[in-house]
C-alpha positions as MATLAB code, in Angstrom:
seq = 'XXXXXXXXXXXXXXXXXXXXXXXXXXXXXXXXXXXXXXXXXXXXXXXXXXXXXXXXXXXXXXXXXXXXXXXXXXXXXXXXXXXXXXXXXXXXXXXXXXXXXXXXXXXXXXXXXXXXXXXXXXXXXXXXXXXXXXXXXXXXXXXXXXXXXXXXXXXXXXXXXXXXXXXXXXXXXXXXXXXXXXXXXXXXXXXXXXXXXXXXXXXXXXXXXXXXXXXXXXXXXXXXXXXXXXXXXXXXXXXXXXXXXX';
ca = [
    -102.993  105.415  -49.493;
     -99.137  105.856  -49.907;
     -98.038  108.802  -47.183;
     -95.607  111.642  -48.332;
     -93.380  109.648  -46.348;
     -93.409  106.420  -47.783;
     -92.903  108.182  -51.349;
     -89.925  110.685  -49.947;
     -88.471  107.332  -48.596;
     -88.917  105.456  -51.735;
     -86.936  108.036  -53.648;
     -84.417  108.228  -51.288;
     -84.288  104.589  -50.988;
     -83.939  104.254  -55.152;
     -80.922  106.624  -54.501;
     -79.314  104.394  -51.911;
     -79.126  102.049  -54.674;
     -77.720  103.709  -56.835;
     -75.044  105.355  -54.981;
     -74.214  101.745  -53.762;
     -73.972  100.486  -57.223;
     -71.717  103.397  -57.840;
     -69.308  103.486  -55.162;
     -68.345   99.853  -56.259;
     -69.717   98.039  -53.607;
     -69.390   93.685  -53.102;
     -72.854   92.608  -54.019;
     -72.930   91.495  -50.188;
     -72.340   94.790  -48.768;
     -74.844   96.452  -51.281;
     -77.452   93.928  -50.066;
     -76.396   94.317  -46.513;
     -76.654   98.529  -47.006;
     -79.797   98.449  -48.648;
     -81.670   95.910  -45.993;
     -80.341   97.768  -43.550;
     -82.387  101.051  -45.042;
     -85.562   99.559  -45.396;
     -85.381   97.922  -41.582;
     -84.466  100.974  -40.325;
     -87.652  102.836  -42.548;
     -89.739  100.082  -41.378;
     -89.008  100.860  -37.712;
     -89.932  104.571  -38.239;
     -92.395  104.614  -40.484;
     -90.271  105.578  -43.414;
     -89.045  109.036  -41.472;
     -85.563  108.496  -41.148;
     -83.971  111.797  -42.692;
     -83.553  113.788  -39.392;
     -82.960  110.806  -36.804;
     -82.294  112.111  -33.112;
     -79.435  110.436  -30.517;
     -81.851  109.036  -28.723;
     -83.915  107.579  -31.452;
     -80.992  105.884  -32.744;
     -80.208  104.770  -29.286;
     -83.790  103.200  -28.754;
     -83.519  101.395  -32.385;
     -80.251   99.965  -32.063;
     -80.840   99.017  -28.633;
     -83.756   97.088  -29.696;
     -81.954   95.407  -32.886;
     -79.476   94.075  -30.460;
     -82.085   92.088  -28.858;
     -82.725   90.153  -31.929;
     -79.895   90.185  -33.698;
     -75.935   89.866  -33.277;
     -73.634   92.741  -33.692;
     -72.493   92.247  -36.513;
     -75.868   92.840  -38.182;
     -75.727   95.778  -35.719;
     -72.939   97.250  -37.463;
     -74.454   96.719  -40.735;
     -77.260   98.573  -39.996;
     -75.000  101.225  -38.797;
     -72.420  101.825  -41.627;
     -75.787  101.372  -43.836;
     -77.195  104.613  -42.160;
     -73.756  106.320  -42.721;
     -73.680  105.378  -46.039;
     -77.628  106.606  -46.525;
     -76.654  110.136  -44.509;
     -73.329  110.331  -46.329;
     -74.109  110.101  -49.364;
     -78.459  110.632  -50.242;
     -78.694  113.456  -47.769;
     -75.321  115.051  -48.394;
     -74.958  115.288  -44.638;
     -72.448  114.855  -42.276;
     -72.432  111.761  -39.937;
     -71.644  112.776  -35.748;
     -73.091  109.465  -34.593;
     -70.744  107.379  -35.838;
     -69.725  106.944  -31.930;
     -73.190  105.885  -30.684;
     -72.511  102.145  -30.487;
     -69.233   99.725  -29.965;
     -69.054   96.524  -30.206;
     -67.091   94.705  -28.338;
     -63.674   93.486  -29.794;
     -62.886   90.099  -30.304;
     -60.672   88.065  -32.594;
     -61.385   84.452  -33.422;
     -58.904   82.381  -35.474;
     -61.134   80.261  -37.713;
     -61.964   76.269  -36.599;
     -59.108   74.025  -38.759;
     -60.654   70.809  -40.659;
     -57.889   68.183  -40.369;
     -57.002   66.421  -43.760;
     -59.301   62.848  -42.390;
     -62.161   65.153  -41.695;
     -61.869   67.318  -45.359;
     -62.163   63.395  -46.324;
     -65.343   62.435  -44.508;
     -66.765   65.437  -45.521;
     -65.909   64.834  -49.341;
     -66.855   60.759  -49.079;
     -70.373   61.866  -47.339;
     -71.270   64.641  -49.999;
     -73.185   62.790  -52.933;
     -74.226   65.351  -55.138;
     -70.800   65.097  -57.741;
     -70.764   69.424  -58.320;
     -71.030   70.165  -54.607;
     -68.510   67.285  -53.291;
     -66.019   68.791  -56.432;
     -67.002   72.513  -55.181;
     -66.060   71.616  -51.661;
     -62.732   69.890  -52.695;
     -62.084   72.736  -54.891;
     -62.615   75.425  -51.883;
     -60.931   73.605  -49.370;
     -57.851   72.424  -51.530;
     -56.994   76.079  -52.542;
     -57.892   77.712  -49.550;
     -60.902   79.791  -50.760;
     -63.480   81.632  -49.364;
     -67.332   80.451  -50.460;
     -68.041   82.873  -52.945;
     -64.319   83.031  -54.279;
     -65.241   79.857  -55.158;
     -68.722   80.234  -56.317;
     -66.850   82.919  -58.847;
     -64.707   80.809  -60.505;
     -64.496   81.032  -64.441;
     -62.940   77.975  -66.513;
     -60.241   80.733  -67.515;
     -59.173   81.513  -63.737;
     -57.541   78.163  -64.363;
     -53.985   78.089  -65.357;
     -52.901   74.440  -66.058;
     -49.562   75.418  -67.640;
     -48.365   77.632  -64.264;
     -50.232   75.191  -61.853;
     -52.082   78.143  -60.813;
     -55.730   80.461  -59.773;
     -56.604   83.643  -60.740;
     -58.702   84.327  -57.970;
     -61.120   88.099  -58.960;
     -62.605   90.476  -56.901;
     -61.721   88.573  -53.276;
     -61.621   90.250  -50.112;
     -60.722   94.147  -50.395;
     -61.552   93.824  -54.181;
     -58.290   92.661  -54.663;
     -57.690   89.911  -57.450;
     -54.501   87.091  -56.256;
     -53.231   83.990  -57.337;
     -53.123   80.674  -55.662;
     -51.252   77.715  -56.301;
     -53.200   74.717  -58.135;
     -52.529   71.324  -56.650;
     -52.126   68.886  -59.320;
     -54.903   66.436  -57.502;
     -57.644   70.162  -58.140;
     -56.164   70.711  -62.136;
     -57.118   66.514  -62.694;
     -60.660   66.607  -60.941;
     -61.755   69.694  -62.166;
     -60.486   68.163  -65.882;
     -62.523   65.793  -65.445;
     -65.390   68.118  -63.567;
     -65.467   70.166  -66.507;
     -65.906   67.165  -69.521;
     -69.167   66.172  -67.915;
     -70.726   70.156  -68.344;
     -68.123   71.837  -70.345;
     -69.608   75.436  -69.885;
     -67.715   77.901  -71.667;
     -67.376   80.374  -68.686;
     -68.591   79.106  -65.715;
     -66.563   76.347  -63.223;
     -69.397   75.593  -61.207;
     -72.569   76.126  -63.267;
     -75.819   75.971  -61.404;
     -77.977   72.468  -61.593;
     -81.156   73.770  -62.009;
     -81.820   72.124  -65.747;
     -79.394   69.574  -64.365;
     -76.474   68.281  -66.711;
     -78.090   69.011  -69.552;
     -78.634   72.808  -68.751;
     -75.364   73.451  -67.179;
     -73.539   74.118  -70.333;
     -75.555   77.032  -70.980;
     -76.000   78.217  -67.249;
     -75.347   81.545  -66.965;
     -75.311   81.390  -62.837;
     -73.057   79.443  -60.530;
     -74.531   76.898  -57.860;
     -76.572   78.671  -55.440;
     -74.906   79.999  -52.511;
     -77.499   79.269  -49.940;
     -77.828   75.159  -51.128;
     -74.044   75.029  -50.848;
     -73.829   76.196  -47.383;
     -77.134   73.986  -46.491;
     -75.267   70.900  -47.896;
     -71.904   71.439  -46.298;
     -74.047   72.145  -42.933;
     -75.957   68.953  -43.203;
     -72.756   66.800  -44.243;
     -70.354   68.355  -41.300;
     -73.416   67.394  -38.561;
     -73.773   64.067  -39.751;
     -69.999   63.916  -40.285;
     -69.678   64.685  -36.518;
     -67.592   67.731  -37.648;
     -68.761   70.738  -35.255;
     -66.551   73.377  -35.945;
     -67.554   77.248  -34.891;
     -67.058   78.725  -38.043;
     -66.101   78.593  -41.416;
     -63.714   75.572  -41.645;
     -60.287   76.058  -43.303;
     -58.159   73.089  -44.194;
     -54.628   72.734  -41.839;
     -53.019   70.678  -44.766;
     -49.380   69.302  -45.636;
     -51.173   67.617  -48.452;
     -54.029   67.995  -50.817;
     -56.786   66.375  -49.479;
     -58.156   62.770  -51.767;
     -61.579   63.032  -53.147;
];
């Protein structure tokens, strides 16, 4: 039997949602907000309107002994968001936790290692997707969001949407990215989508209406930097005077 709880924090939850989907939110942060809300729920017992110091203490001291800080911090502006904006109340806890600072510059892939790592992918859409990323200096799903139009062949240049700070730029387009993603493009030619998922293979990826999946992208790039011998901390960027070949 469902307990007034569970239902109060069901429709509470379904507001969450909303407000999320409102405010404008990256898909990723709305995800991140909204697990965030139902770990917290599931930790106590879906009564999580009127939360005490030193029950927040006791939950967030326990999340950090399974997971990092930054999912601590998730969990935290998630709460602030759920207090701020379902319960219309004020948030005084916002002090309860700090992480500690740090500030990592991100691991460089050197222009021989962007071409091992090109030579060893086989599948032809994730070896162009990676040469695509690293040649124009994208992040993953900057990439993953490509559209055919983004592509201006005329001003050798990207139209990059909804990047970091939902803020659209442009990037310059290396004539080696505008040839292979020509010729990228003749084998699928789907009308909107650079990178169309392969889950009808070729045949279905004129009509995909999905990119490549996020999580078999980051698998395959994983698997190809290990046996690569490529260990780099986190995501690599490419330290190039020159496009990389593919």
């Amino acid at each position: 039997m469902t307990s007034s709880a569970e239902r109060k924090f069901k429709r509470n939850y379904n507001k969450h949602l909303q407000h999320l989907k409102l405010k404008g939110l990256q898909p990723k942060t709305i995800e991140a907000y909204a697990r965030a809300i139902r770990r917290i729920g599931g930790y106590f017992a879906h009564d999580i309107d009127d939360l005490s110091k030193q029950q927040l203490t006791d939950y967030f001291s326990d999340l950090l002994d399974t997971h990092s800080w930054s999912a601590v911090k998730l969990d935290l502006y998630g709460l602030k968001f759920y207090y701020t904006h379902v319960l219309d109340r004020p948030w005084v806890n916002i002090d309860l936790i700090k992480p500690p600072k740090t500030q990592r510059l991100p691991d460089i892939v050197t222009i021989e290692e962007a071409d091992r790592l090109f030579k060893a992918t086989h599948k032809l859409s994730y070896r162009v997707f990676y040469f695509t990323v690293y040649s124009l200096g994208l992040r993953l799903g900057e990439g993953l969001r490509l559209q055919v139009g983004d592509i201006d062949a005329v001003r050798r240049r990207v139209h990059i949407r909804d990047a970091k700070g939902n803020k659209d730029r442009l990037v310059p387009l290396p004539d080696a990215t505008r040839d292979v993603l020509r010729r990228f493009w003749a084998l699928h030619r789907n009308p909107v989508l650079l990178f169309p998922n392969r889950h009808a293979g070729l045949a279905g990826a004129r009509s995909a209406t999905t990119p490549l999946d996020r999580g078999g992208v980051q698998i395959t790039l994983r698997k190809v930097a290990e046996a690569c011998g490529i260990k780099k901390r986190s995501r690599p960027t490419v330290c190039a005077t020159a496009t990389p070949r593919i």
